[in-house]
C-alpha positions in Angstrom: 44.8 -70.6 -4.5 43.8 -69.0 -8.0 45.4 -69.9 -10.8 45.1 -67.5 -14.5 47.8 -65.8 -16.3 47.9 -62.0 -16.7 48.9 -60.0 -19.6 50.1 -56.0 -19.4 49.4 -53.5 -21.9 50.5 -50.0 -22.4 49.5 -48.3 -25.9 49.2 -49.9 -29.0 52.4 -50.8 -30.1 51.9 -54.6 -28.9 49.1 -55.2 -29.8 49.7 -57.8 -32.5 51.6 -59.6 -30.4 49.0 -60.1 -27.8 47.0 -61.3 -30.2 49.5 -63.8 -31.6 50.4 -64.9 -27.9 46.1 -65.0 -27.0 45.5 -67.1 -29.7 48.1 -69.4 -28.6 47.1 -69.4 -25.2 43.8 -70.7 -25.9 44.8 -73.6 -28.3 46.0 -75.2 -25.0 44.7 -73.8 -22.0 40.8 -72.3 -20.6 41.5 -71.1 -17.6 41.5 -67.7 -16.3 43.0 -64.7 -18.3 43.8 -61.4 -17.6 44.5 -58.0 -19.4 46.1 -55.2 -17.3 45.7 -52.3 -19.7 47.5 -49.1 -19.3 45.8 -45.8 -20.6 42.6 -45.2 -22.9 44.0 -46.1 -26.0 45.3 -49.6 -24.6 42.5 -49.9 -22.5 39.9 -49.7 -25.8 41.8 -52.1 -27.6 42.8 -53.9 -25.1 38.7 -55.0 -24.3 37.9 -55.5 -27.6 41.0 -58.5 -27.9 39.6 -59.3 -24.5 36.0 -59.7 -25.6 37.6 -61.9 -28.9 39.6 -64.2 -26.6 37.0 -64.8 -23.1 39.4 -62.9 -20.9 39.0 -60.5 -18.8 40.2 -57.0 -19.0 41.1 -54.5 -16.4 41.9 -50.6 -16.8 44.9 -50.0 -14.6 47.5 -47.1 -13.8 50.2 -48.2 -12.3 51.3 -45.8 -9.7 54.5 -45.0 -11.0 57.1 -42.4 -12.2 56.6 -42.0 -16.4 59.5 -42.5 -18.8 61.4 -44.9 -20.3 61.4 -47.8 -18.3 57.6 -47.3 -16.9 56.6 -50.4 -18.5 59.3 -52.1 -16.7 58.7 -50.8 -13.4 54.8 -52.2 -14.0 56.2 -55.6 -13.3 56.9 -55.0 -9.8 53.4 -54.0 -9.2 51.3 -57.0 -10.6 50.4 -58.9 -7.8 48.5 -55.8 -6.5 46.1 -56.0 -9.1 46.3 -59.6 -10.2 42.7 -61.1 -10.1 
């Protein structure tokens, strides 16, 4: 069994905070990581923090209605793309 933590990203808005929690991450553990990034914007930032922190990054869409609580709905579909 594989064992890595994954991260989601959709826009910009949390960006810092992915930082902040990378950064974190990587004072205590080198294993594998993970970005799912949502949309062109995310997905450009989302491989440059990638690139900063050894992770990987992966462009993803969700298939899934948009609005409010898309970000939410994501959760459910993780383990279809989790490397």
């Amino acid at each position: 069994m594989s064992r890595g933590v994954i991260y989601y990203n959709r826009g910009t808005s949390f960006a810092v905070r992915l930082l902040v929690s990378l950064a974190s991450l990587r004072q205590y553990y080198r294993g594998p990581v993970t970005i799912l990034s949502d949309g062109d914007e995310a997905h450009a930032l989302s491989a440059r923090i990638a690139a900063a922190f050894d992770t990987d990054c992966i462009s993803w869409t969700p298939d899934i209605p948009s609005g409010k609580n898309t970000t939410y709905l994501a959760k459910t579909k993780y383990l279809e793309v989790s490397p």
